[in-house]
C-alpha positions as CSV (number, residue, x, y, z in Angstrom):
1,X,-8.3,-7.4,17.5
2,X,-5.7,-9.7,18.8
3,X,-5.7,-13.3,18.5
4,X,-3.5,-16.7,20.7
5,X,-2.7,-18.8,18.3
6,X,-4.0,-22.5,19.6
7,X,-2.5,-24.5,16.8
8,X,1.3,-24.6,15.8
9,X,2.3,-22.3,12.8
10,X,5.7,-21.7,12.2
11,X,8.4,-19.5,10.4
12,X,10.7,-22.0,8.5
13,X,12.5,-19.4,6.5
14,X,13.1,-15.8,5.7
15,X,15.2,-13.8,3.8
16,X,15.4,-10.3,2.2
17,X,17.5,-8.5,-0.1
18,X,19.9,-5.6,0.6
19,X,17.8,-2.2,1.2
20,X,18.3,0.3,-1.4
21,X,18.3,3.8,-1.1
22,X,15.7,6.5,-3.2
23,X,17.2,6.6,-6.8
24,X,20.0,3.9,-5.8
25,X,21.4,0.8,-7.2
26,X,17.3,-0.5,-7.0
27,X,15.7,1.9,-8.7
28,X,15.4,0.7,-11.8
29,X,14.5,-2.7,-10.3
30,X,11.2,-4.4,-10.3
31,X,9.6,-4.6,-7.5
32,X,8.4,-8.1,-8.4
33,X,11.7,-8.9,-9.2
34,X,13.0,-8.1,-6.2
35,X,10.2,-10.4,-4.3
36,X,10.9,-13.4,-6.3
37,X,15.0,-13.2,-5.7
38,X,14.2,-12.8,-1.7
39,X,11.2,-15.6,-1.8
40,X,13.7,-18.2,-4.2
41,X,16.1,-17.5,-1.4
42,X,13.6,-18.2,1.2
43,X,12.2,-21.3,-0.5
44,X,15.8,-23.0,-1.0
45,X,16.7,-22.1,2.6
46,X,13.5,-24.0,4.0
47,X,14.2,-27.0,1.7
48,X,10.6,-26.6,-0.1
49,X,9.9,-26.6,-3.6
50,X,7.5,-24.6,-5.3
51,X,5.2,-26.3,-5.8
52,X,4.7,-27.4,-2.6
53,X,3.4,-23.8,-1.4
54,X,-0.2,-23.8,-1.3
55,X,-1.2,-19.9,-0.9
56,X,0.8,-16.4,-1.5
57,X,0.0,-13.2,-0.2
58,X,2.2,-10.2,-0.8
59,X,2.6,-6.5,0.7
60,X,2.9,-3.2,-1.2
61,X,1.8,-0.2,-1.0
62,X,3.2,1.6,-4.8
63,X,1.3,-0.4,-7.3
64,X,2.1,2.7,-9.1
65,X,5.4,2.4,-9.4
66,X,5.2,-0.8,-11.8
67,X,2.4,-2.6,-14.2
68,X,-0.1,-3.9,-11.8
69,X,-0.7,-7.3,-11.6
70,X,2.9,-7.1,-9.7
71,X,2.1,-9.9,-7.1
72,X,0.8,-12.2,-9.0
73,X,4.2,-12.1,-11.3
74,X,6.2,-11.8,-8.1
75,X,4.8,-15.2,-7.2
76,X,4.8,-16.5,-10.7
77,X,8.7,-15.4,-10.9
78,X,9.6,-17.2,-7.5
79,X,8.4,-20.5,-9.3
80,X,5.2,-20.8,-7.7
81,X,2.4,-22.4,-9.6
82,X,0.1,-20.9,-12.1
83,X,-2.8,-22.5,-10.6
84,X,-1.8,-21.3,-6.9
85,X,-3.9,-18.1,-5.7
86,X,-1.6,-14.9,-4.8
87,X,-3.0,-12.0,-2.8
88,X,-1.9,-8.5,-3.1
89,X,-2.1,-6.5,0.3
90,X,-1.9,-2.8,0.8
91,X,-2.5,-1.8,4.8
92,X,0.4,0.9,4.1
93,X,4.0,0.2,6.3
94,X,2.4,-3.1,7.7
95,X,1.1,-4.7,4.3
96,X,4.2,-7.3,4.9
97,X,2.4,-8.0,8.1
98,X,-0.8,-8.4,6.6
99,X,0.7,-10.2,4.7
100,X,1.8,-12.7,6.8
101,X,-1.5,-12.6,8.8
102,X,-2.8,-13.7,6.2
103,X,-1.0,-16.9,5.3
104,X,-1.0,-17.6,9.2
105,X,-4.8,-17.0,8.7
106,X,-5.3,-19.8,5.7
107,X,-3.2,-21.9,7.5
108,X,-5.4,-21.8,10.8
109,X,-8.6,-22.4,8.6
110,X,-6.9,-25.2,6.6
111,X,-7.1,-23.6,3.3
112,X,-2.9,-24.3,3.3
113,X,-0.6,-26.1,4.7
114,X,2.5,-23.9,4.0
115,X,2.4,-20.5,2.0
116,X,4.4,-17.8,1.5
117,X,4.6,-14.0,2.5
118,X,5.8,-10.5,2.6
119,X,6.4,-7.7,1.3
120,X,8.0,-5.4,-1.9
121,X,8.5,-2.5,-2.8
122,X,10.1,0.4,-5.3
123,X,9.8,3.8,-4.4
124,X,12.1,5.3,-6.2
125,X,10.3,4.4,-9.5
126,X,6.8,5.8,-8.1
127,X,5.9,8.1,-10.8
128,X,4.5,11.6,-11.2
129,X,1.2,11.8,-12.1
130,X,-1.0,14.4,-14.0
131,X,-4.8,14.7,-13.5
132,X,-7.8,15.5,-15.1
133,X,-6.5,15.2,-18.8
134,X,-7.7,11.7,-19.8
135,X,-10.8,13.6,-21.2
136,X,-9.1,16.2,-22.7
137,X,-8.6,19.8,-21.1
138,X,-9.8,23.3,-21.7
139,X,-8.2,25.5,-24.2
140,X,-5.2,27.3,-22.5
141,X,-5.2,25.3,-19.1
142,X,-1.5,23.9,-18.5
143,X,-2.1,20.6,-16.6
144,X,-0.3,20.1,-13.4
145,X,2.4,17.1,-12.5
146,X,2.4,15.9,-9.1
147,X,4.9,14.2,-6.9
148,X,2.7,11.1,-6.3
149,X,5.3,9.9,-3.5
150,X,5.2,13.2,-1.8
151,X,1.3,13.2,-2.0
152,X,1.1,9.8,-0.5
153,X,2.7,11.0,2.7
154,X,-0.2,13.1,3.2
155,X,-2.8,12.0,5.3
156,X,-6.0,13.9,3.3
157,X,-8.3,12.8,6.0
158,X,-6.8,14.7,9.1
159,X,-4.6,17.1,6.3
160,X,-1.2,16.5,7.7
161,X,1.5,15.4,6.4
162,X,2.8,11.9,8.6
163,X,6.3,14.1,9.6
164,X,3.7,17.0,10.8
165,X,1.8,14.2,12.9
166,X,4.8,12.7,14.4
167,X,5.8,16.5,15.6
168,X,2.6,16.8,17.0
169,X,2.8,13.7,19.2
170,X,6.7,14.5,20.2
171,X,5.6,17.6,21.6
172,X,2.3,16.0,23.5
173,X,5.1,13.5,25.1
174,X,8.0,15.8,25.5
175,X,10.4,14.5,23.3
176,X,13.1,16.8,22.3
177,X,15.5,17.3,18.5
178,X,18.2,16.0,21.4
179,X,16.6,12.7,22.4
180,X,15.5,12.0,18.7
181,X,19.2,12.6,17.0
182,X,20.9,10.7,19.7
183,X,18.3,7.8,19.6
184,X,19.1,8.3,15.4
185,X,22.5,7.9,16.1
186,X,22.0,4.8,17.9
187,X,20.8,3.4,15.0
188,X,23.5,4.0,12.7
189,X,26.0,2.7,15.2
190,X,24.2,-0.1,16.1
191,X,23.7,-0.9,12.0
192,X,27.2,-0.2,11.3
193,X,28.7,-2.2,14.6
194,X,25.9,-5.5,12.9
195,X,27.1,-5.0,9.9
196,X,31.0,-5.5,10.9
197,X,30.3,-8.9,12.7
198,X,28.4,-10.1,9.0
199,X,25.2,-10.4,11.0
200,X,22.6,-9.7,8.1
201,X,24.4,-12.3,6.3
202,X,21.9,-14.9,7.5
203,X,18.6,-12.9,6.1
204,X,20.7,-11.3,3.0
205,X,20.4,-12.6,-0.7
206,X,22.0,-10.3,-3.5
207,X,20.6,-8.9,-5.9
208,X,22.6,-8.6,-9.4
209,X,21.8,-4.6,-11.0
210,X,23.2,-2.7,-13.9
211,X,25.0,0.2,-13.0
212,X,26.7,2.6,-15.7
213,X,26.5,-0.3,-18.2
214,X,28.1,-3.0,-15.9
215,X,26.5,-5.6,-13.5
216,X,27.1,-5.2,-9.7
217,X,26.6,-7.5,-7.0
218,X,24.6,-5.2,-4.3
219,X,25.2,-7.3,-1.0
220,X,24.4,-5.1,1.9
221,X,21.8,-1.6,2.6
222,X,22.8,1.1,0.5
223,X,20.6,3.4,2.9
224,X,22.9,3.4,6.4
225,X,25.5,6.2,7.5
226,X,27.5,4.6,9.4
227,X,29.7,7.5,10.4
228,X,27.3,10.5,10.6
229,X,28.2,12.2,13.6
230,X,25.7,14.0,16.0
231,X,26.9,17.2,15.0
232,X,25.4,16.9,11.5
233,X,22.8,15.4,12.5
234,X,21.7,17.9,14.7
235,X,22.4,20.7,12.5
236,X,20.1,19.4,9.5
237,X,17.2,21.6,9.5
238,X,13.6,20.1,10.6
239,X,11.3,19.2,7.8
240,X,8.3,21.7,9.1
241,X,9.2,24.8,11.3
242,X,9.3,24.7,14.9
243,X,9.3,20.5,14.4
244,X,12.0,18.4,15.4
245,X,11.8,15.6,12.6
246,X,14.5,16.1,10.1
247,X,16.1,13.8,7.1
248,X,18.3,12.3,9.7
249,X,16.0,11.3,12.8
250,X,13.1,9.6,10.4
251,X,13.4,6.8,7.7
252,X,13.6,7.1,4.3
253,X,11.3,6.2,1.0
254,X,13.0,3.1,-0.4
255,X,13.5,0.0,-2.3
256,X,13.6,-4.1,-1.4
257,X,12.1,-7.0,-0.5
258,X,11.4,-9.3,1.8
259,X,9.8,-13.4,2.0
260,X,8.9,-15.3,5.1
261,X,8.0,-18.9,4.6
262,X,5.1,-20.3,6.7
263,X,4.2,-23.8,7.4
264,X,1.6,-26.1,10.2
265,X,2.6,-28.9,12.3
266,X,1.8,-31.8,9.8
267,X,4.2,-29.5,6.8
268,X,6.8,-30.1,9.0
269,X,6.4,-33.7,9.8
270,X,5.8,-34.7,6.3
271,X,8.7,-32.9,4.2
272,X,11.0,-33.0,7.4
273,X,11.5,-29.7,7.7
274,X,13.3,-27.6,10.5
275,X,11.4,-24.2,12.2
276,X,12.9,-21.4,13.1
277,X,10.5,-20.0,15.2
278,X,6.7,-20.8,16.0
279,X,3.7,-17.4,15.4
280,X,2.1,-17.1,20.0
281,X,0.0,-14.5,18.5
282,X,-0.8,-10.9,16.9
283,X,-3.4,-7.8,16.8
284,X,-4.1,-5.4,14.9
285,X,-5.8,-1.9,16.7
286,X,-6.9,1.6,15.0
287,X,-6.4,4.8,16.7
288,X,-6.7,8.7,15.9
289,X,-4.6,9.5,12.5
290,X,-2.9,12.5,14.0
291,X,-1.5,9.9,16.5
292,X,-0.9,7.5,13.9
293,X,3.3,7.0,15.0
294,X,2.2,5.8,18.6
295,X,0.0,2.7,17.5
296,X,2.4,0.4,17.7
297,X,1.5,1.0,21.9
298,X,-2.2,0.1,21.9
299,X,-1.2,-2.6,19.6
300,X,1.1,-3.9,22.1
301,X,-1.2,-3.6,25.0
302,X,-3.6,-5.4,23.2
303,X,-1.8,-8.7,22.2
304,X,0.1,-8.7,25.5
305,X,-3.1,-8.6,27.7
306,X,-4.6,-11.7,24.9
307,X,-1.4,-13.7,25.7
308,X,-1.3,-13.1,29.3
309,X,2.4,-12.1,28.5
310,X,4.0,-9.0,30.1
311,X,7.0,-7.0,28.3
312,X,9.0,-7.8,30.7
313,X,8.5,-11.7,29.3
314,X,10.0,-10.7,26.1
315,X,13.9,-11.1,25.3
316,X,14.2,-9.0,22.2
317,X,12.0,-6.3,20.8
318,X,11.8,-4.7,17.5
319,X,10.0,-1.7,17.4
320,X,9.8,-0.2,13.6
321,X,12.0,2.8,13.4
322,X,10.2,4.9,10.9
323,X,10.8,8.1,13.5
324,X,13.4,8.2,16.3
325,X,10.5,10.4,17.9
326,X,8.0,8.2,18.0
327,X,9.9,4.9,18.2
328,X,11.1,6.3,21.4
329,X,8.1,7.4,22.9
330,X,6.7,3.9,22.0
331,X,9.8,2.1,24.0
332,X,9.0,4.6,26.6
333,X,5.3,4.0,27.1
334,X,5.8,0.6,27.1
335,X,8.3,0.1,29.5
336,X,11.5,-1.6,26.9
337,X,14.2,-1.9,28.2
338,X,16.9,-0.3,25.6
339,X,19.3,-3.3,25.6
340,X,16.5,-5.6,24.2
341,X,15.5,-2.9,21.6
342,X,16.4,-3.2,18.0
343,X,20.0,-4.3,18.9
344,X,21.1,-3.9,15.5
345,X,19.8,-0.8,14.5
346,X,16.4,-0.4,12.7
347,X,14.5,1.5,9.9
348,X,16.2,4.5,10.9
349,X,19.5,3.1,9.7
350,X,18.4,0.5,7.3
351,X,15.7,2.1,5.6
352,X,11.7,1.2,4.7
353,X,10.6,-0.2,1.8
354,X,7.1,0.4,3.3
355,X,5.7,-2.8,1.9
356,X,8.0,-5.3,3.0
357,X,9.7,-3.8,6.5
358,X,7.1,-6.4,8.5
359,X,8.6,-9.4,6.6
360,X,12.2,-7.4,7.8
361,X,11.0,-7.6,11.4
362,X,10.0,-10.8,11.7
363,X,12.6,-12.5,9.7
364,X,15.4,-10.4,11.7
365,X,13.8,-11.6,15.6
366,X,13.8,-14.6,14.3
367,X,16.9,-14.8,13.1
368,X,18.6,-12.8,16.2
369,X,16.8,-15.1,18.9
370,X,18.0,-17.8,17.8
371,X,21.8,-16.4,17.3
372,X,21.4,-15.2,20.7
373,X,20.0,-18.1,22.3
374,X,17.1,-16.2,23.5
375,X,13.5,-18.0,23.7
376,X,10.9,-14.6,23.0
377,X,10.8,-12.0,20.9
378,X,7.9,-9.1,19.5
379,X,7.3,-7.1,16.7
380,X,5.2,-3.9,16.3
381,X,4.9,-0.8,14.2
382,X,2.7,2.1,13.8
383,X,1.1,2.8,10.3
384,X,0.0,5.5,8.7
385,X,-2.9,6.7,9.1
386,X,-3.5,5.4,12.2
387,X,-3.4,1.9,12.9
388,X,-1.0,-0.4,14.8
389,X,0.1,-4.6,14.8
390,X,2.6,-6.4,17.0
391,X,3.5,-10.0,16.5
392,X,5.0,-12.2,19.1
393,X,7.0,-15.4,18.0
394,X,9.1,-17.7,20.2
395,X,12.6,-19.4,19.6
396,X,12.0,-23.4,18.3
């Protein structure tokens, strides 16, 4: 499914906080918290109050990890209004995306006139689980914890784990431990080299935590190394034998948020406010699960043939870095050209709260287009268990 917008629908803000790492400075953080700090920032950055969003609708994929009406307090928290409707959205890594579909979607059918988006997420605090006890348990059977975060890497339906997917499709393409450490590598250089010239400052709100009794200010990803070198990245040993994704060539399980603020044509007339960049179009495909880290290209295909656009057309492109493997396979399939690919590193560096990463992508295109001076830019990213979006957006 892919669809050209005909009507004006526009990003007038975005903003995310700092990316922590699994059992970081974030983990004892609220996911919902960490929504409505990223969406207050978003809100005050667009110049709208409040109570002049119509709609919410919010990514995450670990309702576990928290009480579960976490949306609906995430909104409540950012100041929105009681009587407002908020949307919680699960479609795994691109529930941010959905998320913003969606308010691009109520917008289109006039249901709003500005709403806001995104995504949240804390996966440090998903829990461990036990089963089959709520109605009691036989006499001398010990009941079992599992890792409920481990477990919801594992595709039941095709049983394979995503890393064992991903090592399937490297080998069906050809890509070696080589390509996928150096492309790694690339990340964290290009993460650390962005981070020197303060160019997340622009998307970045803190986020005030406790650690060891006394607040800190966390103002930048806690995930990135900056100065891994390609010798230990290459020694690290793969995650399944005889596969080439390791700890170091795929993303990680972690914690943030992220808010995009969306508005029509009239919004902007009437409260005078200033886009950053206006929504061309998006799809959304399904393929096989066991290829599940190449939908991102179908995806792709699809909205570029809808648009009548070629990748050639586009000036920057962010391809979601959950594996070096299979991010480069996608640039490769495509046709990308490296120095308009994720320019400022990507997941692999960053990290993936898996819930808000879309509201990452589009709020970091935006914001790079513009610094740049470039006029076109697209999304995309492959989701687990086998289904793709892209986005395009243009410069305003």
């Amino acid at each position: 499914m892919a669809v050209l917008l005909k009507k004006g629908i526009y990003v007038v803000a975005g903003k995310r906080t700092p990316f922590g790492k699994n059992g970081g400075l974030l983990r004892e953080v609220l996911a919902e918290d960490l929504f409505a700090t990223a969406a207050a920032a978003a809100l005050k950055a667009s110049g709208i109050a409040p109570d002049l969003i119509d709609t919410v609708n919010i990514g995450q994929i670990s309702s576990l990890s928290q009480y579960g009406m976490s949306g609906r307090h995430a909104a409540l928290k950012a100041g929105i209004p009681a009587d407002r409707p908020v949307l919680s959205l699960n479609q795994m890594s691109g529930s941010a995306f959905s998320g913003i579909i969606c308010s691009a979607q109520e917008i289109l059918l006039g249901a709003a006139k500005m709403s806001l988006c995104g995504g949240m997420e804390t996966l440090s605090s998903v829990p461990f689980v036990v089963r089959d006890i709520r109605h009691g348990i036989p006499s001398g059977k010990t009941p079992q914890f599992e890792d409920f975060l481990r477990l919801s890497y594992l595709d039941s339906y095709c049983n394979m784990y995503l890393i064992e997917t991903v090592d399937v499709v490297a080998k069906m393409y050809g890509v070696t431990r080589e390509e996928a450490d150096k492309y790694a590598l690339r990340s964290q250089k290009r993460w650390k080299d962005a981070d020197t010239k303060n160019i997340f400052n622009e998307e970045l709100v803190p986020v005030t935590v406790k650690e060891k009794g006394r607040e800190v200010i966390m103002t930048k990803d806690e995930f990135p190394q900056p100065d891994i070198t390609f010798d230990e990245l290459s020694q690290l040993p793969p995650v399944f034998k005889d596969g080439l994704v390791t700890s170091g060539n795929c993303t990680g399980a972690n914690d943030g948020a992220a808010a995009v603020v969306l508005a029509n044509e009239e919004a902007l007339t009437t409260h005078n406010l200033k886009p950053l960049a206006r929504l061309v179009g998006w799809s959304t495909v399904g393929i096989d699960p066991v290829k599940m880290g190449i939908a991102a290209i179908p995806a792709t295909r699809t909205l570029l043939k809808t648009t009548g656009l070629s990748i050639d057309d586009m000036d920057l492109i962010e391809i979601h870095e959950t594996y070096a493997a299979t991010t480069l396979i996608t640039a490769r399939e495509l046709g990308v050209d490296h120095d308009k690919l994720n320019l400022n590193g990507g997941a692999l560096s960053i990290g993936h709260p898996s819930g808000a990463s879309g509201a990452r992508l589009l709020t970091h295109l935006t914001n790079e287009l513009r610094r740049r001076g470039l006029k076109r830019g697209l999304t995309a990213m492959s989701i687990a268990g086998g289904q793709g979006i892209a986005m395009i957006i243009e410069a305003v």
